[in-house]
C-alpha beads as a LAMMPS data file, in Angstrom:
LAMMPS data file: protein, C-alpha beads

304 atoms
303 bonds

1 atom types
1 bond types

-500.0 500.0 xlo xhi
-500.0 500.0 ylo yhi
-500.0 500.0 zlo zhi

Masses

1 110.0

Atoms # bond

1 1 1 0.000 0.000 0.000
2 1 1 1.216 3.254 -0.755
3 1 1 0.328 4.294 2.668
4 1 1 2.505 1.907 4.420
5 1 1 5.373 2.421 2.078
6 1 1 5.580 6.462 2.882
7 1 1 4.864 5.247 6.527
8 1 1 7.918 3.286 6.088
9 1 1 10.091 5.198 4.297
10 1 1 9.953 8.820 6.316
11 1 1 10.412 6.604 9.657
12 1 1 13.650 5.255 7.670
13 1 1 14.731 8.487 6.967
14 1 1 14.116 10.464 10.371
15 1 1 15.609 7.670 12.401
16 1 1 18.505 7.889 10.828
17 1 1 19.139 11.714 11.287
18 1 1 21.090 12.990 14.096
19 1 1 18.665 15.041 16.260
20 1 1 16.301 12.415 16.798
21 1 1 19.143 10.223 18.000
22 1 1 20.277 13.068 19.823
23 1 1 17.015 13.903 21.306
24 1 1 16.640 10.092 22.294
25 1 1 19.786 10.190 24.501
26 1 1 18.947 13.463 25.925
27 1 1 15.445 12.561 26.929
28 1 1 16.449 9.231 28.678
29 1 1 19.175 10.971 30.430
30 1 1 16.834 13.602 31.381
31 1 1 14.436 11.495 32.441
32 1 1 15.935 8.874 34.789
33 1 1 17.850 12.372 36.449
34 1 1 14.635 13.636 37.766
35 1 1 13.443 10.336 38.515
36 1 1 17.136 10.137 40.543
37 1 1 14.700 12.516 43.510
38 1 1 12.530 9.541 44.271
39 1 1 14.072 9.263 47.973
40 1 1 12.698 12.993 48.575
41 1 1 9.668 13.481 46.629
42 1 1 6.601 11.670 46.674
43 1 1 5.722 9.913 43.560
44 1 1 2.959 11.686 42.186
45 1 1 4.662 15.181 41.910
46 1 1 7.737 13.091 41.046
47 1 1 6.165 11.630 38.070
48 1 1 4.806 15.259 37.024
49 1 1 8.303 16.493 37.110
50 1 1 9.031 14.287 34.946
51 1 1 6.259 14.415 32.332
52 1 1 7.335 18.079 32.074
53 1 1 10.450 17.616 29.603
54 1 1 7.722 16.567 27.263
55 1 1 4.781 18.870 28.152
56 1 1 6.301 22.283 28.093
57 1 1 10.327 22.456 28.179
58 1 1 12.640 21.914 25.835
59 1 1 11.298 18.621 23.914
60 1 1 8.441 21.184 22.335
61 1 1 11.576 22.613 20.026
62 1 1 12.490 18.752 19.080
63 1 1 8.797 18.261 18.175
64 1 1 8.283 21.259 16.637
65 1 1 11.310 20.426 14.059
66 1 1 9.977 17.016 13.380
67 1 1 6.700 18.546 12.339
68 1 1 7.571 21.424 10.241
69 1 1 9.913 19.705 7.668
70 1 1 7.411 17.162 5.608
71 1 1 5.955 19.737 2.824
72 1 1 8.277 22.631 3.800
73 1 1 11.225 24.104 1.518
74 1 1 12.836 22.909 -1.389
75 1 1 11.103 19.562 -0.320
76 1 1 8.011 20.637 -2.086
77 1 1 9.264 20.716 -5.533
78 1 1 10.873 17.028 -5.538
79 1 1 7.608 16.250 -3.876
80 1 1 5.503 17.220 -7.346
81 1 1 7.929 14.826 -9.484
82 1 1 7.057 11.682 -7.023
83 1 1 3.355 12.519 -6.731
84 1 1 2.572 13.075 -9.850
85 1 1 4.800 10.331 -11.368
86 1 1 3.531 7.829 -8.773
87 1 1 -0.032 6.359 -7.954
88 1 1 0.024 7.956 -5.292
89 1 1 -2.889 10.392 -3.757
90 1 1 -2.412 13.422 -1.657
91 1 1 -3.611 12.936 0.692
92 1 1 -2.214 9.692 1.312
93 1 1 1.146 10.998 1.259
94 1 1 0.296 13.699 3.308
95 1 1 -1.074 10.940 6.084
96 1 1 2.035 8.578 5.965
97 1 1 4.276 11.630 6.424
98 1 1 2.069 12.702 9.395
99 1 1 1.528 9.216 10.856
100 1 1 5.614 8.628 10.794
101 1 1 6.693 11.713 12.679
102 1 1 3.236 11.017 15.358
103 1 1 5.060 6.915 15.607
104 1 1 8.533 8.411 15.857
105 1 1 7.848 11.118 18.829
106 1 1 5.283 8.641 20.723
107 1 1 7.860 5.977 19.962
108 1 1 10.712 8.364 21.942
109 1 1 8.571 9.126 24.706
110 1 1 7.486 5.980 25.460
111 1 1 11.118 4.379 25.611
112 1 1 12.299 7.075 27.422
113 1 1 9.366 7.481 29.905
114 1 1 8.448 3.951 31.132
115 1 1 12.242 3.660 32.707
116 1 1 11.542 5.801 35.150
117 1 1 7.886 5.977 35.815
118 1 1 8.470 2.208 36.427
119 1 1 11.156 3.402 38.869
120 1 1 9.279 6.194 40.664
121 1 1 6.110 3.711 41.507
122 1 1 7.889 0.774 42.014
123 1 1 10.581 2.140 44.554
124 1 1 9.955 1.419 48.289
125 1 1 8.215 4.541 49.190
126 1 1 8.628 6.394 52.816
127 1 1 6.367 4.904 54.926
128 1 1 4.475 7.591 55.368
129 1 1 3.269 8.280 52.330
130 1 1 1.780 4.709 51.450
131 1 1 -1.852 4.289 52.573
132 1 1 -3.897 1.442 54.105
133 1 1 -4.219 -0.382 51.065
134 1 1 -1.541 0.625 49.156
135 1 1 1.232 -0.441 47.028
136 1 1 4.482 1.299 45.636
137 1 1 2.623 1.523 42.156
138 1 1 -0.983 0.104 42.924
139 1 1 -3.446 1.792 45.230
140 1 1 -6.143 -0.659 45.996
141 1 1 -9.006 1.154 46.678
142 1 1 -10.972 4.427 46.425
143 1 1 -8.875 6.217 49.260
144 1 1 -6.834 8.970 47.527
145 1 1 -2.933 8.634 48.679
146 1 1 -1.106 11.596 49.850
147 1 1 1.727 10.768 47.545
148 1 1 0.851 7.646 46.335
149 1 1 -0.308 7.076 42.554
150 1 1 -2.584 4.280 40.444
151 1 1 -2.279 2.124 37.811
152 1 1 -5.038 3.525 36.448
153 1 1 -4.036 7.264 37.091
154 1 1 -0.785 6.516 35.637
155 1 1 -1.952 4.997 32.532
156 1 1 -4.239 7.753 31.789
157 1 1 -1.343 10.269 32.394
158 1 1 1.040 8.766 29.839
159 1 1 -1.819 8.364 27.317
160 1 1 -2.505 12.246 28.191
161 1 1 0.621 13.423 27.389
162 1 1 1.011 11.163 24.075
163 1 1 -1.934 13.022 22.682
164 1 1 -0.664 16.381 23.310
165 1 1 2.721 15.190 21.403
166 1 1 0.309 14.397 18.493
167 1 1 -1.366 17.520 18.767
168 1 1 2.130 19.389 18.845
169 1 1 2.706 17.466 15.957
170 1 1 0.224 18.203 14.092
171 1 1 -0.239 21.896 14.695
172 1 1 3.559 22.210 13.302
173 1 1 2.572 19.742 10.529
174 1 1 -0.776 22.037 9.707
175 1 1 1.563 25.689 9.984
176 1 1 4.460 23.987 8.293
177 1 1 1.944 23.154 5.289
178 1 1 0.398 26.696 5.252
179 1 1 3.660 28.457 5.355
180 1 1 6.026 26.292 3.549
181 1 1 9.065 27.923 5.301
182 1 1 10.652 25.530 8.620
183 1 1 12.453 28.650 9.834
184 1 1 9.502 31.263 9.933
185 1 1 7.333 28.152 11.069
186 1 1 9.579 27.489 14.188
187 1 1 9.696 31.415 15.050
188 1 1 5.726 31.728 14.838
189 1 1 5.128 29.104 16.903
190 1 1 7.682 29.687 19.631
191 1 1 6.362 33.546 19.610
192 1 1 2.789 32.090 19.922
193 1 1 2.734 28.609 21.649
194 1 1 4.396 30.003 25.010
195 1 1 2.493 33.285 25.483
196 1 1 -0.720 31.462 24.859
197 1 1 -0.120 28.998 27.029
198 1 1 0.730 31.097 30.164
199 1 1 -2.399 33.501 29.116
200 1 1 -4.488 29.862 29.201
201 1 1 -2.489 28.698 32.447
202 1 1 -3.702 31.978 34.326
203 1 1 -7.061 30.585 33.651
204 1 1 -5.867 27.018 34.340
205 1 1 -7.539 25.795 31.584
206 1 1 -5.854 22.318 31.679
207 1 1 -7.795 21.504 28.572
208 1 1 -5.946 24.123 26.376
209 1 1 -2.920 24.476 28.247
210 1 1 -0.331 21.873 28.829
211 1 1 1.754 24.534 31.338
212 1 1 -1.515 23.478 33.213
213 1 1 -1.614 19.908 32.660
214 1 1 2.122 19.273 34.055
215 1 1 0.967 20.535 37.420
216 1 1 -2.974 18.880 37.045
217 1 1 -0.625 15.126 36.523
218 1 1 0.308 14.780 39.934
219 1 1 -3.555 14.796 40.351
220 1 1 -4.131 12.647 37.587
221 1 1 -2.172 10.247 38.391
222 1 1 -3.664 9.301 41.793
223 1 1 -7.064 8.774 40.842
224 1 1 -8.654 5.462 40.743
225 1 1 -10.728 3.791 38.177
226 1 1 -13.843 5.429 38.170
227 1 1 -15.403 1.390 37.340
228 1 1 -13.759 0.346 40.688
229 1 1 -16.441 -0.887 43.030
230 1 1 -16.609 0.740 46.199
231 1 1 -17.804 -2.240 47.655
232 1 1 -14.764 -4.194 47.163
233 1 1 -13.839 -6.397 49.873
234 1 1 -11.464 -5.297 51.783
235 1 1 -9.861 -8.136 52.937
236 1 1 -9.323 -9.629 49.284
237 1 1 -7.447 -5.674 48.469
238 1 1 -5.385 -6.256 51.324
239 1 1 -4.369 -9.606 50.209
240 1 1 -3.518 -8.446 46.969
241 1 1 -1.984 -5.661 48.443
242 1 1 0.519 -7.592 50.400
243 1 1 1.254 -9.830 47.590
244 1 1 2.104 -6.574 45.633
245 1 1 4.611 -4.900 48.639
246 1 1 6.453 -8.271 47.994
247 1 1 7.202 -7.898 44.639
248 1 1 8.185 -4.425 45.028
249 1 1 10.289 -5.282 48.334
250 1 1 11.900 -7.792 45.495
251 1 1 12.435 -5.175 42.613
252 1 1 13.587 -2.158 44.295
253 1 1 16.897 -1.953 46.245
254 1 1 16.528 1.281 47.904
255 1 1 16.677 1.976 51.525
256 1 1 13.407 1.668 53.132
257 1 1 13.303 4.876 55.245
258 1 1 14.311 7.621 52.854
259 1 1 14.161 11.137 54.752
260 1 1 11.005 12.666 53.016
261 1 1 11.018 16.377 52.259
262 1 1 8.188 18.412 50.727
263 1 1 7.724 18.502 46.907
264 1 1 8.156 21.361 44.543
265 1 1 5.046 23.347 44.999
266 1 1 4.831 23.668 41.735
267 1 1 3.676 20.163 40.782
268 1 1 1.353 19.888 43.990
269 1 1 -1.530 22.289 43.225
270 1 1 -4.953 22.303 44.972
271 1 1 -6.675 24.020 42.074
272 1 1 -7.190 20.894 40.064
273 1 1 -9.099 18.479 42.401
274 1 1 -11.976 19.087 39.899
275 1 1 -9.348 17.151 36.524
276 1 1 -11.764 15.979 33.877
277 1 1 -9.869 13.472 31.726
278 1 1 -12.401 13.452 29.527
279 1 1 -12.643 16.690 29.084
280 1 1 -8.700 16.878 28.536
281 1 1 -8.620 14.117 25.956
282 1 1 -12.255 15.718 24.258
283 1 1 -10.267 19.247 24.290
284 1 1 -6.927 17.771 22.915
285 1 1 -8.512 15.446 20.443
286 1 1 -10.353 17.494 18.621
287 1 1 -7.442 20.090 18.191
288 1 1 -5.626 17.786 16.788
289 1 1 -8.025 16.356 14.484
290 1 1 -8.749 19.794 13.184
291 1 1 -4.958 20.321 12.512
292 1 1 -4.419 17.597 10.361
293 1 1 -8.191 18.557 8.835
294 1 1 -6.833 21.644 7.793
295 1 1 -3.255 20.830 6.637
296 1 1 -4.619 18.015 4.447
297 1 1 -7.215 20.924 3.198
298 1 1 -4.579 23.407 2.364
299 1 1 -1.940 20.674 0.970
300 1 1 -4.859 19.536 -1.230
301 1 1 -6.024 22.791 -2.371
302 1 1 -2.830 24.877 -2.996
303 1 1 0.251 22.729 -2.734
304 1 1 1.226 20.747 -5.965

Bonds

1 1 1 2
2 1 2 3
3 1 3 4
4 1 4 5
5 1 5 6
6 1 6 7
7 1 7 8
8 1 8 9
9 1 9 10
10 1 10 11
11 1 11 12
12 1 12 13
13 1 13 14
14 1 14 15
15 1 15 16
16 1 16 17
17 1 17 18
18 1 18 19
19 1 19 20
20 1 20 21
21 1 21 22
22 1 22 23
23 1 23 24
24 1 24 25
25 1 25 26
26 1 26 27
27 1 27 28
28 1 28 29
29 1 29 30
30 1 30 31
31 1 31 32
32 1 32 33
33 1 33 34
34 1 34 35
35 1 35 36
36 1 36 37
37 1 37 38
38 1 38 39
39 1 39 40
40 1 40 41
41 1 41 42
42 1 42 43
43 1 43 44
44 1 44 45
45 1 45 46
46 1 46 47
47 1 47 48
48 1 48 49
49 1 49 50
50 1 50 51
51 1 51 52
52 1 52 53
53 1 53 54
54 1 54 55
55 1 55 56
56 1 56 57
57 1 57 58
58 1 58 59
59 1 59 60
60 1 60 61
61 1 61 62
62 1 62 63
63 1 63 64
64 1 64 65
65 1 65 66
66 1 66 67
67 1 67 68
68 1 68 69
69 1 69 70
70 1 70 71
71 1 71 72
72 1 72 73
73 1 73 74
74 1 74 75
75 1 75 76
76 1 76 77
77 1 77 78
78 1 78 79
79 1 79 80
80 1 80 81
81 1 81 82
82 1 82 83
83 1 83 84
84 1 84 85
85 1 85 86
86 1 86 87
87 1 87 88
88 1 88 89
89 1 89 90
90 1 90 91
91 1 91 92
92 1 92 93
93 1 93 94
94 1 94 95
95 1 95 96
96 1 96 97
97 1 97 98
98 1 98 99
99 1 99 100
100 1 100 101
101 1 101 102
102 1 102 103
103 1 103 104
104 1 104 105
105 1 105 106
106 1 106 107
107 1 107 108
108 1 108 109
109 1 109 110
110 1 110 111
111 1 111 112
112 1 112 113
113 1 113 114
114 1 114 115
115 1 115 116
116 1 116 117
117 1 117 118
118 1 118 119
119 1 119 120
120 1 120 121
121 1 121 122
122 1 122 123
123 1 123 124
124 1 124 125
125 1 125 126
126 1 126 127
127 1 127 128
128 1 128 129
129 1 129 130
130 1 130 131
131 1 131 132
132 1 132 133
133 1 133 134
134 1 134 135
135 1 135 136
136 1 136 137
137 1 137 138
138 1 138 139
139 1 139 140
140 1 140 141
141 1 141 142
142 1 142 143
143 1 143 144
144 1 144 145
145 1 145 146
146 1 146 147
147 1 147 148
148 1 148 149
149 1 149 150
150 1 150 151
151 1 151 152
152 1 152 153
153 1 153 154
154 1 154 155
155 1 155 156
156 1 156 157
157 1 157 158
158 1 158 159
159 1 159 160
160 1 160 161
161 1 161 162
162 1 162 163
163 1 163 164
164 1 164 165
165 1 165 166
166 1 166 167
167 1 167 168
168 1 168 169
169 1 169 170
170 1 170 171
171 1 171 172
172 1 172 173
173 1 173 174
174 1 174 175
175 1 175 176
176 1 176 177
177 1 177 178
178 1 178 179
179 1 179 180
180 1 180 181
181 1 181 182
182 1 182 183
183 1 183 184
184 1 184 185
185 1 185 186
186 1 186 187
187 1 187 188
188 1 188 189
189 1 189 190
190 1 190 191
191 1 191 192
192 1 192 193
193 1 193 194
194 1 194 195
195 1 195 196
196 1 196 197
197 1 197 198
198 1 198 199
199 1 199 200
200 1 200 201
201 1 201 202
202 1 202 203
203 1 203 204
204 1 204 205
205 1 205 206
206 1 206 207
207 1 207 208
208 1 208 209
209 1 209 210
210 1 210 211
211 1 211 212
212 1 212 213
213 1 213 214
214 1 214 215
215 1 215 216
216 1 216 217
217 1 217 218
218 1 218 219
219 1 219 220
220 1 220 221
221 1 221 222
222 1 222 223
223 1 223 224
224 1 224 225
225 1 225 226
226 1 226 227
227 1 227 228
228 1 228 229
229 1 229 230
230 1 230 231
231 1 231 232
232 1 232 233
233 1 233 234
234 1 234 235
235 1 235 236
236 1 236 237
237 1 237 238
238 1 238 239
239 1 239 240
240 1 240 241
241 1 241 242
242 1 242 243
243 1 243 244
244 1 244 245
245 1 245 246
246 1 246 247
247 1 247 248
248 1 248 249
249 1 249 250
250 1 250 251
251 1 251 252
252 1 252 253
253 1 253 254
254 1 254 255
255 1 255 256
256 1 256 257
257 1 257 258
258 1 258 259
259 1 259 260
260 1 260 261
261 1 261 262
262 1 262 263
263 1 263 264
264 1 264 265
265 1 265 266
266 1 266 267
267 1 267 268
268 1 268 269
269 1 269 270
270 1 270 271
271 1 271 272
272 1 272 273
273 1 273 274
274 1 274 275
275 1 275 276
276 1 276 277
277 1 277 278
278 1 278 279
279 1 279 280
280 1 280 281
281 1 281 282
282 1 282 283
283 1 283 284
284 1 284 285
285 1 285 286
286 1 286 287
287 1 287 288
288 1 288 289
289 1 289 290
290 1 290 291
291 1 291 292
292 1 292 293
293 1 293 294
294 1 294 295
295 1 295 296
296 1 296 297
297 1 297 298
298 1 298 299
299 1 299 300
300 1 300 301
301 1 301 302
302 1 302 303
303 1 303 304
């Protein structure tokens, strides 16, 4: 399918270029650093701390790039030859080129992010911050931990941020189409992505803004499944909770009684007890899907 070969070929191409290596090495790095602070900060804020790299600063510019460069520069000319030449639609090029740089990005952050999330929940926590109920990654229950996170939460978290890296995506990919010029693409949005967002944070518009978001994950990721039964009996969580501590006991080889100190206030906000995740992934989808809309609209239209 012509699809799957484009799809094949740009993830080829990018792989091999030096900033996305680059960027790989730095993001893991940067990642299991701040996940080094998992003796003195609880794991909720921690793993907010560490979301940020991808959220707001500095893997934005690395995204950014990736996005701007399909149908930008003296790229669109030798595009017209293999179009035209090929049987090969628009918009199907235009969808393989998209889909490559959304696998490559979610592809980074995922490698580079499960290290040490799996690190900062599985860890034996301080005492004091593990609930009745409650395992280093696993809270068992509907009580909310003071630092303590869910599976669930978690999940929903990384899923969170992996859609607003395809929305960042895209909106370069749609402004990168309209403008047809990486450099003046980069300079718009880094004169317009960070303003807006701390206008939209003032609000704390968490649906809009993902300055907003970083601090709403350390709520995020401590909520339970909204399915769980309240009901639940208690002695079969404990169980299960028990069997849990063991493995963790088993996988981490930190000291048990870490001194705990207070986390960055910054990642502990009170304003976002309220999080709708389905408001956040309703907000972020459909910006996203109205991106690509509208650079497959203008590619379709103009370009070619």
């Amino acid at each position: 399918m012509p699809l799957r070969a484009i799809l094949l070929h740009e993830l080829r191409t990018l792989s091999r270029g030096w900033l996305v290596r680059l960027w790989l090495l730095a993001s893991l790095f940067v990642s299991l650093l701040l996940a080094s602070g998992w003796r003195e900060i609880p794991a909720a804020p921690l793993i907010a701390q560490v979301l940020f790299p991808f959220l707001v600063f500095p893997w934005f510019l690395v995204v950014m790039v990736l996005g701007v460069s399909p149908v930008t520069g003296s790229r669109v000319e030798s595009l017209a030859d293999g179009i035209l030449s090929r049987p090969i639609a628009r918009h199907q090029f235009l969808l393989g080129a998209w889909a490559a740089r959304v696998v490559l990005v979610l592809g980074v952050f995922l490698v580079t992010i499960m290290p040490s999330i799996l690190w900062v929940s599985l860890a034996e926590r301080p005492a004091a911050e593990k609930p009745a109920g409650a395992t280093g990654f696993l809270v068992l229950g509907q009580e909310e931990a003071e630092g303590g996170v869910t599976l669930y939460g978690t999940a929903a978290a990384v899923g969170v941020v992996a859609l607003v890296l395809t929305f960042q995506v895209s909106l370069a990919f749609f402004l990168g189409t309209v403008l047809r010029n990486p450099l003046w693409t980069i300079v718009i949005l880094l004169f317009l992505w960070y303003p807006v967002n701390i206008v939209l944070h003032q609000f704390r518009l968490e649906e809009f803004s993902p300055l907003s978001l970083s601090q709403a994950v350390s709520t995020l990721v401590r909520q339970p499944p909204p399915w769980l039964d309240a009901s639940q009996d208690t002695q079969e969580r404990q169980a299960v909770s028990e069997t849990l501590d063991e493995f963790t006991k088993w996988f981490s080889s930190g000291s048990q009684e870490p001194a705990e100190t207070d986390a960055p206030d910054f990642f502990e906000p009170e304003e976002y007890n309220d999080f709708s995740l389905a408001w956040v992934l309703s907000a972020y989808g459909v910006l996203t899907a109205a991106s690509l809309g509208l650079a497959m609209l203008c590619f379709g239209l103009r370009d070619l």
